[in-house]
C-alpha positions as CSV (number, residue, x, y, z in Angstrom):
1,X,-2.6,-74.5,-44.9
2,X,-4.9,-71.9,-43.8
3,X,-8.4,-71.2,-44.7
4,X,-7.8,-67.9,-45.7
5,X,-4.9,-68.6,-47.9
6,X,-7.4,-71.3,-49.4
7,X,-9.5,-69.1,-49.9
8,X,-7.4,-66.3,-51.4
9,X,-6.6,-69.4,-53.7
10,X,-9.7,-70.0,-55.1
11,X,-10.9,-66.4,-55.2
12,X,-8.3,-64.5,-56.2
13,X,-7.9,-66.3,-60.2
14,X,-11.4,-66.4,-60.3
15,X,-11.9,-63.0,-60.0
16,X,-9.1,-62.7,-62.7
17,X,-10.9,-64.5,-64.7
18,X,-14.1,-63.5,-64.0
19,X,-13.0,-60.1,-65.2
20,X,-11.8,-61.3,-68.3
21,X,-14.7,-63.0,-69.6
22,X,-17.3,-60.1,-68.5
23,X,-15.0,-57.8,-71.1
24,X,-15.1,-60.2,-73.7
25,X,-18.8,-60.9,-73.1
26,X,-19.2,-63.7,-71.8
27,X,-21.3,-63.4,-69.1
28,X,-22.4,-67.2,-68.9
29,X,-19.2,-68.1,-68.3
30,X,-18.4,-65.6,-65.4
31,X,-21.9,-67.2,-63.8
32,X,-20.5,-70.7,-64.0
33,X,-17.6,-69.7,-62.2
34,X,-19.5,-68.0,-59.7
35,X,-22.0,-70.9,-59.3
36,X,-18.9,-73.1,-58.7
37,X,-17.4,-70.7,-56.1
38,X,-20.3,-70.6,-54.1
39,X,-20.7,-74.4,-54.2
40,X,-17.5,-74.9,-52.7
41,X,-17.7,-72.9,-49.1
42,X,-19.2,-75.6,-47.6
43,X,-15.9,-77.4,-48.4
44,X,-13.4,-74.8,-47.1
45,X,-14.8,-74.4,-44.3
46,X,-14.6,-78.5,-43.7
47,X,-12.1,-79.6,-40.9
48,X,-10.8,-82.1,-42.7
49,X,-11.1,-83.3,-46.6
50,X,-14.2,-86.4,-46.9
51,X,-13.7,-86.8,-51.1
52,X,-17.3,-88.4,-51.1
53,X,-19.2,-86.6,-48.6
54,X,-22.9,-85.8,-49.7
55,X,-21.1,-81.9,-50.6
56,X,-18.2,-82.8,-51.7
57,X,-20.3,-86.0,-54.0
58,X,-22.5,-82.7,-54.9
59,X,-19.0,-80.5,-56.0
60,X,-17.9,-82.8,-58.8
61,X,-21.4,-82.8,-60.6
62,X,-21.2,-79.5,-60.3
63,X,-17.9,-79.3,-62.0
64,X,-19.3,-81.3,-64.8
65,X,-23.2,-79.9,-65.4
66,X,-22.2,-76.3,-64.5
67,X,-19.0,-75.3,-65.0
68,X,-17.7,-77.4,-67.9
69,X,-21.2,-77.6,-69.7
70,X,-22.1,-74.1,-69.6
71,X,-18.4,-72.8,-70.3
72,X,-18.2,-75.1,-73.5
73,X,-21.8,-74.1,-74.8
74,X,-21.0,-70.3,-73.9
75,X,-17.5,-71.1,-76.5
76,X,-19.8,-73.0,-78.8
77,X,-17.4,-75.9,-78.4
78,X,-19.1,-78.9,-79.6
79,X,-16.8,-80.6,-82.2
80,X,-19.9,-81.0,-84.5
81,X,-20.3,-83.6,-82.5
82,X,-23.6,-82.4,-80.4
83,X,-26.3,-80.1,-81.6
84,X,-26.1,-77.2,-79.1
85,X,-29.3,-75.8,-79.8
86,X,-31.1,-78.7,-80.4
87,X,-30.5,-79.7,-76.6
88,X,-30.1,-76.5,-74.9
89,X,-31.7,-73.1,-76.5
90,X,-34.3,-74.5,-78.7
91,X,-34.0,-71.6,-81.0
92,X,-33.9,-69.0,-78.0
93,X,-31.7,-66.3,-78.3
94,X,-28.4,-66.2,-76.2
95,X,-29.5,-64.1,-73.0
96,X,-32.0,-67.3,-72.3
97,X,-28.8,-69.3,-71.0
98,X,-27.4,-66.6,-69.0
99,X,-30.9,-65.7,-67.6
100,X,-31.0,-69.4,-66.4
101,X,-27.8,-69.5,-64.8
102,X,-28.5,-66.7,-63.2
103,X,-31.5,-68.2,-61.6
104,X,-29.5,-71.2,-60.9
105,X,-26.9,-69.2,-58.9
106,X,-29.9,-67.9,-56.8
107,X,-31.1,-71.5,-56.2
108,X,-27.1,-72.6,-55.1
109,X,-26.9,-69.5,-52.6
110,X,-30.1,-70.6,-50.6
111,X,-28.8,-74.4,-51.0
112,X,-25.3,-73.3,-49.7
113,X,-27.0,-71.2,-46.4
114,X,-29.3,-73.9,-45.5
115,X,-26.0,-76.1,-45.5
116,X,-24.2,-74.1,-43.4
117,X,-27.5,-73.2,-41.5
118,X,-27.5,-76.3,-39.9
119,X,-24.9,-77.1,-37.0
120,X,-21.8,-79.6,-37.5
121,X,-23.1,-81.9,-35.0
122,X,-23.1,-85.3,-35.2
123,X,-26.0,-87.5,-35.3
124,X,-25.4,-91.5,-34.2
125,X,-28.3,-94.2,-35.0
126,X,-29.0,-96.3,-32.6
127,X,-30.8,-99.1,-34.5
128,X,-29.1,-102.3,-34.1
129,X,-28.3,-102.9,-37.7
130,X,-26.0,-99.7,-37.1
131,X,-24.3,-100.7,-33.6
132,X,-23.0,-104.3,-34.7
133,X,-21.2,-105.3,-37.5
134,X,-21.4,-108.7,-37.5
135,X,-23.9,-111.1,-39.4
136,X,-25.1,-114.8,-39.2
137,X,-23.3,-116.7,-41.9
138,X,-26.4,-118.8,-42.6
139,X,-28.6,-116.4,-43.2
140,X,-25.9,-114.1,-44.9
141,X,-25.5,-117.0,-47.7
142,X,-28.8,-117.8,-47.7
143,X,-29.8,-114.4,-48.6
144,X,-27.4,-113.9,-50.9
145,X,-28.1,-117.1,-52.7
146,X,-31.8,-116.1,-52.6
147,X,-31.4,-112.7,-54.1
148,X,-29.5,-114.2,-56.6
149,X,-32.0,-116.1,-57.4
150,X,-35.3,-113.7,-57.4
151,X,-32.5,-111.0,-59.5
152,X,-32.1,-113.5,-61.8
153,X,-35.7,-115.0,-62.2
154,X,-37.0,-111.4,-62.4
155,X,-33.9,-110.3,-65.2
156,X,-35.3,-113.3,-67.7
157,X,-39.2,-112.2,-66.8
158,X,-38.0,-108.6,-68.2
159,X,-36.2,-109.9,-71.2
160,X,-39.2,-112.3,-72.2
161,X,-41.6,-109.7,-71.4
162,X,-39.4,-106.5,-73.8
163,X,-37.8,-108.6,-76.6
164,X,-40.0,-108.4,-79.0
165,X,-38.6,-109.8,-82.4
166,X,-35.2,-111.9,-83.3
167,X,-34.2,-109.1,-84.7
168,X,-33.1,-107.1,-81.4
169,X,-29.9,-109.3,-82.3
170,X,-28.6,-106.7,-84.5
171,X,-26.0,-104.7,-82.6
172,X,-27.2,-101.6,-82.3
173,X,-30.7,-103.0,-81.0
174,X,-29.3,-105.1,-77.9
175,X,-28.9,-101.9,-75.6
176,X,-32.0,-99.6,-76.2
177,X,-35.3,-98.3,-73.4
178,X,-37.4,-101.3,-72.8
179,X,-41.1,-101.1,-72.5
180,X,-41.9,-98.3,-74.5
181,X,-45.4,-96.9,-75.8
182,X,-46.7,-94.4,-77.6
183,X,-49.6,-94.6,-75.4
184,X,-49.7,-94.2,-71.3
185,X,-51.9,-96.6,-71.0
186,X,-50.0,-98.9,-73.2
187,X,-46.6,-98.1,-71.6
188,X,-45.5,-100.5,-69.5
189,X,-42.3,-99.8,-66.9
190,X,-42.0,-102.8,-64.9
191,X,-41.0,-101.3,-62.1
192,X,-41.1,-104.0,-60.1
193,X,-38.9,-106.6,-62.0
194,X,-36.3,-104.0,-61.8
195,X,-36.8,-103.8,-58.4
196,X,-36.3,-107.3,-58.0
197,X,-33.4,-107.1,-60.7
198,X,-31.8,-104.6,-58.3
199,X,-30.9,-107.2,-55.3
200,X,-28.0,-108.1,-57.6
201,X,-26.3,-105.0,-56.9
202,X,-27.3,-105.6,-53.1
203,X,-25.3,-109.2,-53.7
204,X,-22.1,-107.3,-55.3
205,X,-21.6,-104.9,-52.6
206,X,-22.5,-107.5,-49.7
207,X,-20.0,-110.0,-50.8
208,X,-17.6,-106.8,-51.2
209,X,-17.9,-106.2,-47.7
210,X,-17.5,-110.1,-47.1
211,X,-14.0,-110.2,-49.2
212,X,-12.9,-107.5,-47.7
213,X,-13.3,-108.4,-44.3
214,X,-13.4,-112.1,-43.6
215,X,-12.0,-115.1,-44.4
216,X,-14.8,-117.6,-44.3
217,X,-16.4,-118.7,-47.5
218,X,-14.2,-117.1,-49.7
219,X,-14.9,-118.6,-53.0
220,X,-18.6,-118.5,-52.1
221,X,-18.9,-115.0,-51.9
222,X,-16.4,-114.8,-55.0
223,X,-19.1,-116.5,-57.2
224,X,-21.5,-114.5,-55.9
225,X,-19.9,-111.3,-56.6
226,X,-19.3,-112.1,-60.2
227,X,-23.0,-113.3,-61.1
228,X,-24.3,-110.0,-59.2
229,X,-21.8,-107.8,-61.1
230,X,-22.6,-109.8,-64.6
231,X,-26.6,-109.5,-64.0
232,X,-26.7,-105.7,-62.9
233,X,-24.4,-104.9,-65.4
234,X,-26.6,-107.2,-68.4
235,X,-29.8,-104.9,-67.0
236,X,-28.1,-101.9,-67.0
237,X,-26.6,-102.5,-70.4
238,X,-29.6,-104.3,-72.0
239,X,-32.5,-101.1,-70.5
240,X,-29.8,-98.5,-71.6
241,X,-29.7,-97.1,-67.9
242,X,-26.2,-95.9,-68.1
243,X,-25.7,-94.2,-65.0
244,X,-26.3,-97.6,-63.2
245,X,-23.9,-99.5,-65.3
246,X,-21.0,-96.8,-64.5
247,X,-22.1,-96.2,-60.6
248,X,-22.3,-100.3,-60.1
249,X,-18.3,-99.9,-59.9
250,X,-18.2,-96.6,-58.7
251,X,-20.2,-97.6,-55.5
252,X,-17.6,-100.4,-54.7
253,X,-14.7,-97.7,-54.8
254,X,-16.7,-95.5,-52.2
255,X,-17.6,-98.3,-50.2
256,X,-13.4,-99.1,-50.1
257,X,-12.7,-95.5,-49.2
258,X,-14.9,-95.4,-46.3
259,X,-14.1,-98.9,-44.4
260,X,-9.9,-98.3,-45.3
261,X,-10.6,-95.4,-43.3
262,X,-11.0,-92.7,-45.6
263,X,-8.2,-93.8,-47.7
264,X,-8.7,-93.0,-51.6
265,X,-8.2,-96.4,-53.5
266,X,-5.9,-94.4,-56.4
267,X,-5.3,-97.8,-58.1
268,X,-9.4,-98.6,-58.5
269,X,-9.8,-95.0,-59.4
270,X,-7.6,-94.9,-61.9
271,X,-9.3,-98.3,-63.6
272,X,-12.8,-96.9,-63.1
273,X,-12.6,-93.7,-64.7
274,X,-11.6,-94.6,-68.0
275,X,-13.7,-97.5,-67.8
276,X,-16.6,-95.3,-66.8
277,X,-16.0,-93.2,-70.0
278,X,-15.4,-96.3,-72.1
279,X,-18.7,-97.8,-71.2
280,X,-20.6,-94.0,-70.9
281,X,-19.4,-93.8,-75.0
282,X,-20.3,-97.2,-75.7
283,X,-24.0,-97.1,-74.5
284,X,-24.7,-93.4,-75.7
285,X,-23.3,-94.6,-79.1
286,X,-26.8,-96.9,-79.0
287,X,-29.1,-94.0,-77.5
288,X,-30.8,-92.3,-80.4
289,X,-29.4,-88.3,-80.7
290,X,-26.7,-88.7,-78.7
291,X,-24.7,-87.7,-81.0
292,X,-22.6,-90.7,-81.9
293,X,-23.1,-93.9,-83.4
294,X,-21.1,-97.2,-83.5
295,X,-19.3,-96.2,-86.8
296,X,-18.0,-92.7,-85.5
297,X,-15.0,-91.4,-85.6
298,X,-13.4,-91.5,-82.0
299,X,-12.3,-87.5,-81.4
300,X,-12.0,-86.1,-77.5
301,X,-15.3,-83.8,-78.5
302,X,-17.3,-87.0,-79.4
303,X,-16.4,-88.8,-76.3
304,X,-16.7,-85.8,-73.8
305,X,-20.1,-85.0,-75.7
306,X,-22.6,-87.7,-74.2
307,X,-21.0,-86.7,-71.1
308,X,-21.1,-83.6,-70.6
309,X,-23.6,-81.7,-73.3
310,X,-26.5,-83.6,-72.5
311,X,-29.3,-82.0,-70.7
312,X,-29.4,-84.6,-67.8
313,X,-28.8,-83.7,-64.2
314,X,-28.0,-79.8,-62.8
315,X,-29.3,-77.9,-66.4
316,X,-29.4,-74.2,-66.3
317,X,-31.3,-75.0,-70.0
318,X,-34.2,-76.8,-68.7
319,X,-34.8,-74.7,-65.3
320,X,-35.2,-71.9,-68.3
321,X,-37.1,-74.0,-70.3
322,X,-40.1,-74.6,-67.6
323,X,-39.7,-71.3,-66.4
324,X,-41.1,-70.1,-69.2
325,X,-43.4,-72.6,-69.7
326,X,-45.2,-71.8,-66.4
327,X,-45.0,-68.4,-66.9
328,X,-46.9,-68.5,-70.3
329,X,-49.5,-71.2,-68.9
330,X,-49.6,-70.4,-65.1
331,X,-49.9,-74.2,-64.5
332,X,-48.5,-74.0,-61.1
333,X,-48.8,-77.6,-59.1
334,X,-48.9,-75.9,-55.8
335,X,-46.6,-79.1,-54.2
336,X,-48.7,-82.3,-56.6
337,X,-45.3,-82.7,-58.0
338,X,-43.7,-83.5,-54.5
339,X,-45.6,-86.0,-53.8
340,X,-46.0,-88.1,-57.1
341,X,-43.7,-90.9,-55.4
342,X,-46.8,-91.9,-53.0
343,X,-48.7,-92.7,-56.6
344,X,-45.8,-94.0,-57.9
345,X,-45.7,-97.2,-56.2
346,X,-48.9,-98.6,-58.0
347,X,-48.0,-100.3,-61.1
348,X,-49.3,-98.5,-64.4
349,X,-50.8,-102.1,-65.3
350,X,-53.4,-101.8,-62.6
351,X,-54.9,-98.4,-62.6
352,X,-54.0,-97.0,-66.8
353,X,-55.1,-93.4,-66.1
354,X,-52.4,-93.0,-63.1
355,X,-51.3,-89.7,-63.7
356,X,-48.0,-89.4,-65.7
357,X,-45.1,-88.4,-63.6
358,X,-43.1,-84.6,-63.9
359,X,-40.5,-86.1,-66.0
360,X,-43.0,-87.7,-68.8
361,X,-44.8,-83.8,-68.3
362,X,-41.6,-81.7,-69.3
363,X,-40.8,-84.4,-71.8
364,X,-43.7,-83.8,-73.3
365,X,-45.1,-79.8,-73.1
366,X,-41.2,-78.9,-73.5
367,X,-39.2,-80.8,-76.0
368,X,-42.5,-82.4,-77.8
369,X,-41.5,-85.9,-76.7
370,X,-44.3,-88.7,-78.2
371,X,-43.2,-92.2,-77.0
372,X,-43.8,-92.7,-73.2
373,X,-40.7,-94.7,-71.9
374,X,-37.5,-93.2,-73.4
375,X,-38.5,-89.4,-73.7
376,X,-38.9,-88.1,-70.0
377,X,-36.5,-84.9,-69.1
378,X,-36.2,-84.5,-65.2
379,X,-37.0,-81.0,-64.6
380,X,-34.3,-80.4,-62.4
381,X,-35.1,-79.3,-58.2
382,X,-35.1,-75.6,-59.2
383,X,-37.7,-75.8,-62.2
384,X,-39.6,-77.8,-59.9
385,X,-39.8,-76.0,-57.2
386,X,-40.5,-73.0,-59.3
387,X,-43.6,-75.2,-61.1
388,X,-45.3,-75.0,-58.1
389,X,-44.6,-72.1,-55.8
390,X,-43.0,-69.6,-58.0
391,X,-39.6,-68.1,-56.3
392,X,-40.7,-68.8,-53.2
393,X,-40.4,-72.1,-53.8
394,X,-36.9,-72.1,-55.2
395,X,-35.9,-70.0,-52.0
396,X,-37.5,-72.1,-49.4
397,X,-37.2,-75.1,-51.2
398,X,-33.4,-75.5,-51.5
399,X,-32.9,-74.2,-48.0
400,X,-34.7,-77.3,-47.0
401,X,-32.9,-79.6,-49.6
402,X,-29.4,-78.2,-48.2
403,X,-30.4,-78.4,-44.8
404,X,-31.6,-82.2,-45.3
405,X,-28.0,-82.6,-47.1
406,X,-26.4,-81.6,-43.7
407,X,-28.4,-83.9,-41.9
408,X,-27.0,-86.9,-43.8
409,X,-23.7,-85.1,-43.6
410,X,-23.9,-85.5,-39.5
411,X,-25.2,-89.0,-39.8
412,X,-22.0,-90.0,-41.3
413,X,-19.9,-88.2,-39.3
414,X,-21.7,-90.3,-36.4
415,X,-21.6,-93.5,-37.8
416,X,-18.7,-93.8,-40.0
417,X,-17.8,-97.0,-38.0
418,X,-20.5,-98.8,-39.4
419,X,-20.6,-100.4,-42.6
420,X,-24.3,-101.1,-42.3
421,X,-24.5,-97.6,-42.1
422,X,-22.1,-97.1,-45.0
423,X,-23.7,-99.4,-47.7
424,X,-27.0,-97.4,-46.9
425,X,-25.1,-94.5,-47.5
426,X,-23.8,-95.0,-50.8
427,X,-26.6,-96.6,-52.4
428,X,-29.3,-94.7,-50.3
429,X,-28.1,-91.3,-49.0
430,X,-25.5,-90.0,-50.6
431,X,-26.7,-89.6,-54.0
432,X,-29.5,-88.3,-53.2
433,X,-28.9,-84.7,-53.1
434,X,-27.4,-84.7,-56.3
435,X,-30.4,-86.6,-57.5
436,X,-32.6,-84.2,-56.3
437,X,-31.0,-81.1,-57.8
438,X,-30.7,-82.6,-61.1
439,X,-33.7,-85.0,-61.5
440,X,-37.4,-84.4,-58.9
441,X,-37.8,-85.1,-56.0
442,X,-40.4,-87.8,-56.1
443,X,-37.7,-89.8,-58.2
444,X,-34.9,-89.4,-56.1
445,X,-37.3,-90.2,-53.4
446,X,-38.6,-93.5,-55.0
447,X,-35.1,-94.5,-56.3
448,X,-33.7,-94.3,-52.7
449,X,-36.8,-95.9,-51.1
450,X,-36.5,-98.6,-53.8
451,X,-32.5,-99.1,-53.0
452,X,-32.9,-98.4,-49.4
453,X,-35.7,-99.8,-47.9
454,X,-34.2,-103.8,-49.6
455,X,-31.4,-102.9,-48.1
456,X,-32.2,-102.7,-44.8
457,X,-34.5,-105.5,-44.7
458,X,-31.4,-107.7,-46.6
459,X,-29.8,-105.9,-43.0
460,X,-32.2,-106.4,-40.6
461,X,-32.1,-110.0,-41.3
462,X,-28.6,-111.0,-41.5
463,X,-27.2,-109.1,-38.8
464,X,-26.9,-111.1,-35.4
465,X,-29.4,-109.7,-32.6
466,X,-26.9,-109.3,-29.7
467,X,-22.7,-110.4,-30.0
468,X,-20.5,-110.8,-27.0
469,X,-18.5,-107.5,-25.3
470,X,-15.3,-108.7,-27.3
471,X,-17.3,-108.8,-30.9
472,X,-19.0,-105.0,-29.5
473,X,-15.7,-103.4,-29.5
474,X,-14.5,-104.6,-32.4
475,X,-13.7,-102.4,-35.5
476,X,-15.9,-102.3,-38.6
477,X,-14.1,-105.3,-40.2
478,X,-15.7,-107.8,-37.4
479,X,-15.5,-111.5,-38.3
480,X,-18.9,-113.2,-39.3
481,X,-20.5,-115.3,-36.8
482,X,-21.3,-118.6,-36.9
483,X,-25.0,-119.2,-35.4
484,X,-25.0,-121.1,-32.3
């Protein structure tokens, strides 16, 4: 199939439709579309189909924060089930939203050209961790029983140090933000146990790779798997961090594609998705104005609600939001907010004044939020980049950010062969465009850095210093060595 039929395909009902909507008015829609259509060039023009490239990863949250959100809020199609101004237009009139979008559409042009800026060529790693895949058995189960250990030492230090009262039995208490304050100095993250927390995922999707590929110490690494899965799915559940408790299972699936050689896993997709929604429903059903409680009535609205008409990730609403805020207070940071993640790593506990980061700001001057710890709104890359260098930075700024996406885009090309390289990948570098256009990017900076940098050391350690010629040319499933 040809690109230009492809492209005739894509363009030629969405012109139809564009046209339609513009004559009944509604212009947020047609910008949606347009936004859509621009995001996927990059993917036309691709050689051949990567379902979870760092674009193509990019494409389907686009799909769901831009497209669906904004066509259902330009309908008004809620189901009564989510308070449309409330979350989006706080009492703004309707041109607001199409205003943003439009802005947002600027932002995705310059993202798409600094994509396509950057030459298709592919960039290997030479780092040894990234030229062998084969690892030291010892140390690979010592590690992992290790990990195990600190994940779950660190899991009961958080629970002792945020259950407060017996009363956090009741149901809709056992799944709720941990650590919260309504005073900075009083609020208390614990960044670092959930740091530690984290090497249980590290476990899950090392003892993945170990199932999938060798034979040796099979009901080892089978245990292993299922206390890793059980503790970074109790933390996710019991801090309320959805996202984590959906992606832990998600991250397996893309880790599957790329070592069966780009095959889709239909069977684990199928399972995961409604899963995903399952669970998504579940824990919004304890978040406080979500919409839905734990005595709701089930309707397709209610469940696609917390999903989809949330303010989270790629928001035209809050870019709009901050937008104006800056405008009426010209409180440019002039780049403070791109480097909060330097700050970041000093625990709140030791220096109380630390400055509070861009999420807890827009939380706070925006949507009035009082209690530090469950109340932060990610401004989203655009508004950020607008909070401190106007439209220039917007411009600039998403060149760069598409650019940088390209980058990882050639790594993988280059290195697709190693699974080192792939478990960084997933948990490090492919979300974090994504994270970066709908979050800041001093958190998708620290929450790669945190992910990343234990990985490779987990990495560094395990896999063997030098193997034979015969273990070198070896595909990625290479046996584990026993140590000499």
């Amino acid at each position: 199939m040809s690109l230009n039929f492809l492209t005739l395909l894509l363009i030629s009902p969405a012109a139809l439709i564009c046209g339609y909507l513009i004559a009944t008015d509604h212009i947020l829609s047609v910008l949606a579309i347009l936004i859509t259509v621009v995001s996927a060039i990059p993917l036309l023009l691709a050689k051949r189909p990567d379902f979870f490239a760092p674009w193509t990863y990019l494409f389907y949250f686009v799909l769901l924060n831009v497209l669906i959100r904004l066509v259902l809020i330009d309908f008004e199609v809620n189901g009564d089930a989510t308070d449309i101004n409330g979350i989006f237009y706080l009492d703004k009139p309707r041109e607001f939203m199409v205003e943003s979008a439009a802005i947002l559409l600027l932002g995705f042009i310059f993202l798409t050209v600094g994509y396509l800026g950057i030459r298709s060529r592919p960039l290997p790693l030479s780092h040894r961790i990234f030229r062998i895949n084969t690892y030291n058995a010892n140390r690979m189960r010592w590690s992992v029983v290790l990990m195990l250990g600190v994940s779950l030492s660190a899991f009961i230090a958080f629970v002792w140090l945020t259950f407060t009262s017996a009363g956090e039995f009741a149901v809709e208490l056992l799944s709720q933000h941990r650590g919260l304050s309504e005073e900075i100095g009083e609020y208390k993250a614990y960044g670092y146990l959930r740091l530690l927390i984290g090497f249980s995922s590290i476990v899950v999707y090392l003892s993945y790779i170990q199932l999938k590929d060798s034979d040796k110490d099979r009901a080892f690494y089978r245990a292993a798997f299922a206390i890793g899965i059980m503790l970074s799915s109790s933390m996710a559940f019991y801090s309320q961090s959805r996202a984590a408790l959906i992606f832990i299972f998600f991250n397996l699936i893309f880790i599957s594609y790329y070592m069966g050689g780009r095959r889709v896993p239909w069977k684990a997709v199928a399972v995961a998705l409604p899963a995903a929604i399952v669970l998504f429903y579940t824990t919004s059903a304890f978040r406080g104005g979500s919409g839905v409680t734990l005595d709701s009535r089930v309707t397709p609205m209610a469940v696609i609600s917390p999903i989809i008409l949330n303010n989270g990730g790629i928001d035209a609403s809050k870019t709009g939001h901050v937008i104006d805020y800056i405008d009426a207070t010209q409180e440019y940071k002039l780049g403070s907010t791109l480097v909060q993640f330097v700050v970041a790593i000093v625990p709140r506990q030791a220096w109380a004044n630390k400055p509070v980061n861009i999420d807890t700001f827009i939380g706070e001057k925006i949507y009035g939020a009082e209690t530090f710890g469950a109340s932060a709104v990610p401004p989203g890359f655009l508004a950020e980049m607008y909070m401190n260098f106007w439209y220039a930075g917007i411009v600039f700024g998403c060149l760069l950010l598409g650019g940088a996406m390209k980058k990882i885009q050639n790594a993988l090309a280059a290195n697709m062969d190693s699974r080192n390289f792939i478990l960084l990948y997933v948990v490090a570098l492919q979300p974090f465009g994504m994270s970066v256009l709908g979050s800041s990017f001093s958190s998708a900076m620290m929450g790669s850095m945190m992910s990343g940098i234990a990985l490779l050391l987990v990495l560094h350690f395990v896999t063997v210093k030098s193997v034979s010629v015969r273990l070198r040319t070896e595909p990625v499933s290479a046996a584990v060595a026993e140590p000499s």
